[in-house]
C-alpha positions in Angstrom: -26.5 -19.2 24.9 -27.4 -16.9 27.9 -24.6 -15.7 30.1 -23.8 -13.9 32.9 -20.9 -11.7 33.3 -20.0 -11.1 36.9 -17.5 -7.8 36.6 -17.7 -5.4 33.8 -13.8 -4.7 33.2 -11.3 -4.9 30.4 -11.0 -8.3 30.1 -14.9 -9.1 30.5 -15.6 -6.3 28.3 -13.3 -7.6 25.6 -15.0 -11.9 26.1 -18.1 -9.9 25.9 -17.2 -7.9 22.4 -16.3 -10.9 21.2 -18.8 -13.3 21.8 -21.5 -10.9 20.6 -19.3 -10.3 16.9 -18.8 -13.6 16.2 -22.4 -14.3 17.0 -22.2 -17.0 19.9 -25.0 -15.1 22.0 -27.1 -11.8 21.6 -27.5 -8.4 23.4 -31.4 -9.8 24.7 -29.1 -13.2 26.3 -26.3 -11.0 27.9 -26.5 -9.9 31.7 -23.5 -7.3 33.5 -23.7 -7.1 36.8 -21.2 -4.5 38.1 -21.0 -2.3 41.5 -20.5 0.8 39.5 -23.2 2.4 38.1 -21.4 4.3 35.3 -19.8 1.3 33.9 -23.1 -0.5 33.8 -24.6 2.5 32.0 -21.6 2.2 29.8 -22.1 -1.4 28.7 -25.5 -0.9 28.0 -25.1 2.0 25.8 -22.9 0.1 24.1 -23.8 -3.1 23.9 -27.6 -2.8 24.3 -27.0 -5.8 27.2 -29.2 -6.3 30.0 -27.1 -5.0 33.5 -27.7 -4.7 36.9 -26.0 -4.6 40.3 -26.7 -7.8 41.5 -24.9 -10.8 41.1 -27.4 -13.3 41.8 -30.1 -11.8 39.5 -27.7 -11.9 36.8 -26.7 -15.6 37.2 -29.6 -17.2 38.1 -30.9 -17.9 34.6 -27.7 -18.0 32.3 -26.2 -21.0 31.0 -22.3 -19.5 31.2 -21.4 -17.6 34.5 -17.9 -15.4 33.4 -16.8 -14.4 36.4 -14.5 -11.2 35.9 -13.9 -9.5 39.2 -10.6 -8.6 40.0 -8.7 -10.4 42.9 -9.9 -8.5 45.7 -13.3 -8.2 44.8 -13.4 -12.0 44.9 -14.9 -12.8 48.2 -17.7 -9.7 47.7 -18.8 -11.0 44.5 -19.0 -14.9 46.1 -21.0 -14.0 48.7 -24.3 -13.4 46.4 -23.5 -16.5 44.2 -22.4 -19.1 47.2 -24.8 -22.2 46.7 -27.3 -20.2 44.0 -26.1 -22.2 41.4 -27.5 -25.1 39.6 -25.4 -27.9 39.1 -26.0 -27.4 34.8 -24.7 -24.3 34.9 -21.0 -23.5 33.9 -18.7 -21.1 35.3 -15.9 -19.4 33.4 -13.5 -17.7 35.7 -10.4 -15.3 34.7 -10.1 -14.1 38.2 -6.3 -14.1 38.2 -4.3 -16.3 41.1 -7.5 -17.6 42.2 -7.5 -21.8 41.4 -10.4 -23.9 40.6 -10.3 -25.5 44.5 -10.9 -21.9 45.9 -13.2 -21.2 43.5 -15.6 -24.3 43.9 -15.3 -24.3 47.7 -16.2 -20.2 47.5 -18.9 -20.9 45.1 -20.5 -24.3 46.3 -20.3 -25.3 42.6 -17.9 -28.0 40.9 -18.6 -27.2 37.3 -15.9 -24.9 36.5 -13.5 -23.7 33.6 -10.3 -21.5 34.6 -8.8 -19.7 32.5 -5.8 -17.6 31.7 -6.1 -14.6 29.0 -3.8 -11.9 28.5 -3.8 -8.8 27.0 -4.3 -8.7 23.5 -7.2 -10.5 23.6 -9.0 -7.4 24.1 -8.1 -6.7 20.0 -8.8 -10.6 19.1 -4.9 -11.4 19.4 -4.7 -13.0 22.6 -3.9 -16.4 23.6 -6.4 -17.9 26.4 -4.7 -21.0 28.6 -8.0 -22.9 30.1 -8.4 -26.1 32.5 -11.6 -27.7 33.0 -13.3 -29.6 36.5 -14.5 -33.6 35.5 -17.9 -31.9 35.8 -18.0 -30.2 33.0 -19.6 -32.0 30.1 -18.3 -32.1 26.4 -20.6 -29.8 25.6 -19.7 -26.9 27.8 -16.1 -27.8 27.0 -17.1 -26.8 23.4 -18.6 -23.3 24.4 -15.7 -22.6 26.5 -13.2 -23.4 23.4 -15.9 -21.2 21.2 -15.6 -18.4 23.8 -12.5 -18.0 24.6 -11.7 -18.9 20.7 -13.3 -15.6 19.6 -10.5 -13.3 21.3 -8.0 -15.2 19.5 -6.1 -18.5 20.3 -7.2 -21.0 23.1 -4.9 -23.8 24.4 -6.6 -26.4 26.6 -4.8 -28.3 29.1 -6.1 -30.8 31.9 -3.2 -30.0 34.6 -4.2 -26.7 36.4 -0.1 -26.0 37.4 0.1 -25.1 33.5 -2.3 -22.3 34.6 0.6 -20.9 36.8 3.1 -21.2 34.1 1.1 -19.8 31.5 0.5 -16.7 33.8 4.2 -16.1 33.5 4.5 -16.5 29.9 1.9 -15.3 28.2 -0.1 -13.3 31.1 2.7 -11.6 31.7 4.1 -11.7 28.7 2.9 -8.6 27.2 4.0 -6.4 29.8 7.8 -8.1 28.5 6.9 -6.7 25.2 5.7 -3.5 26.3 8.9 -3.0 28.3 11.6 -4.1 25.3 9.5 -1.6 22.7 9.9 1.4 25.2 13.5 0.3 26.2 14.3 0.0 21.9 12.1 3.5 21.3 14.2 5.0 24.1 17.9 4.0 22.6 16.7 5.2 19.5 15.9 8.5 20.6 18.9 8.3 22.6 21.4 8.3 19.4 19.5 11.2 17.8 16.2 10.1 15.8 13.1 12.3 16.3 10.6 10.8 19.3 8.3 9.8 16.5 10.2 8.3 13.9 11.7 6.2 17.0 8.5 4.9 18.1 7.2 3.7 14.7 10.6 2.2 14.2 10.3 0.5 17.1 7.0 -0.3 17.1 6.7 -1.8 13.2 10.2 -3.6 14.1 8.6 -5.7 17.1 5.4 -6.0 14.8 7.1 -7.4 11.8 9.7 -9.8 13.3 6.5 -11.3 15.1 4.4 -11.8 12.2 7.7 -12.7 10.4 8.4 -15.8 13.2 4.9 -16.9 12.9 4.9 -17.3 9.7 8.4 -18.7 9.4 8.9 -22.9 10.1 12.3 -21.7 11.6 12.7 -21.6 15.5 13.5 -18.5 16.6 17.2 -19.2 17.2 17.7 -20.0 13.4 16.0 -16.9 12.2 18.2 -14.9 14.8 21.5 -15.9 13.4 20.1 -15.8 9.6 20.3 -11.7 10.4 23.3 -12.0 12.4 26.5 -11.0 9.9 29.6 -12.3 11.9 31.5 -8.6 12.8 28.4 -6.8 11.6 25.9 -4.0 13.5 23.6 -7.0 14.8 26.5 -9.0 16.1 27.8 -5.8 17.9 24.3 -5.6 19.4 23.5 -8.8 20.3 27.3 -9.8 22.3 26.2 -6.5 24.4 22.9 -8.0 25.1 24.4 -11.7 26.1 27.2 -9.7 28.5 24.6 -8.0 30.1 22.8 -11.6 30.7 20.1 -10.4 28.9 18.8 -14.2 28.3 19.4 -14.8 31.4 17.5 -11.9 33.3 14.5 -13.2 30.8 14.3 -17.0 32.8 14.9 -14.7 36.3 11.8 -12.7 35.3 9.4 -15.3 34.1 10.7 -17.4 37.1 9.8 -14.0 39.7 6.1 -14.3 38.0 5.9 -17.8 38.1 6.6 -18.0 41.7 4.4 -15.3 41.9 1.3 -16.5 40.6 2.0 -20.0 42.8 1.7 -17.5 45.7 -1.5 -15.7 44.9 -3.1 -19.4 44.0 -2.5 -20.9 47.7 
């Protein structure tokens, strides 16, 4: 598979790590085009890849196009691929807000995965929400799953407004995490333990209940009251978390990024 990654960042960095460890391309098949020149020199270094500066030299001969720009490098990047495309060719996108109408009008091309990643995929963790134009063909349905597969879990769906949602669940989500961990590693620190010992504690405790839920058959509800003593320390906690609406400001929040990514995607 030959493919063509259109922004060198994070996120394109971490598809391209994985595709090239789980063996679903080579270094010789692998194009980078990126306007800066020490990020290029970086990925090649590292990867042994083929990059360049120019969009349309790196597309024009790949079967996947992963386009990986940010948001406001959108229209710069279009302008070299506008109408260069063959109509075989498929186009990933994880350009956040940016929906698979804008990106075929921009692009002149209707065969077209979107997709949502977050975060953690850059470790092989993540969770990868994806949508897919009629045009695209059983096949490149397949690589997409196998693509987006190697950073971790991929959910398919065939109504692009589950894009939207997913942004404010699991795009998001990990900022959510991050917050809670440094908000839990604060208190402790707070009533006295040392800032290490506080951020291990915190940090093992968010770790293990997660790995503890996902391999549990219990929802999540269940396994909170099964460590819930009635008058105990978790109970004490837990009735100050529900009267300051914590649950509540939750729904608020994914709600603000929902609305949100609607925004960004009009």
């Amino acid at each position: 598979m030959r493919l063509a990654f259109i922004g060198g960042g994070n996120m394109g960095e971490a598809m391209l790590a994985a595709i090239l460890e789980k063996g679903l391309s080579t270094a010789e098949n692998v194009t980078v085009s990126d306007i800066s020149e020490p990020r290029r020199r970086y990925l090649k270094q590292k990867y042994g890849i083929t990059v360049t500066g120019d969009n349309r030299q790196a597309a024009v001969e790949s079967d996947v196009v992963v386009l990986a720009v940010k948001p406001q490098q959108f229209a710069e990047a279009m302008s070299g691929l506008s109408g260069r495309l063959h109509a075989a060719q498929l186009v990933l996108s994880i350009v956040a807000g940016v929906g698979t109408g804008t990106l075929c009008r921009a692009l002149g091309h209707s065969c077209l995965v979107r997709v949502m990643p977050n975060t953690p995929a850059q470790i092989g963790e993540g969770i990868s929400v994806w949508t897919a134009t009629a045009e695209v063909s059983k096949e490149q349905k397949a690589q997409a799953a196998a693509i987006l597969g190697a950073m971790g879990r991929q959910v398919r769906v065939t109504d692009e407004r589950y894009l939207d949602m997913a942004t404010a669940v699991s795009g998001s989500g990990p900022a959510y995490v991050f917050l809670f961990t440094e908000a839990l590693t604060s208190a402790a620190v707070d009533i006295g333990l040392p800032d290490d010992m506080a951020r291990e504690l915190a940090l093992e405790t968010v770790l293990g209940s997660a790995r503890f839920m996902q391999g549990s058959d219990r929802p999540p509800a269940e396994l909170r009251r099964m460590v819930t003593s009635p008058g105990g320390t978790t109970a004490a906690a837990l009735a100050r978390l529900e009267n300051g609406q914590f649950t509540e400001l939750i729904k608020q929040a994914v709600r603000a990024a929902y609305e949100r990514a609607k925004e960004l995607g009009n």
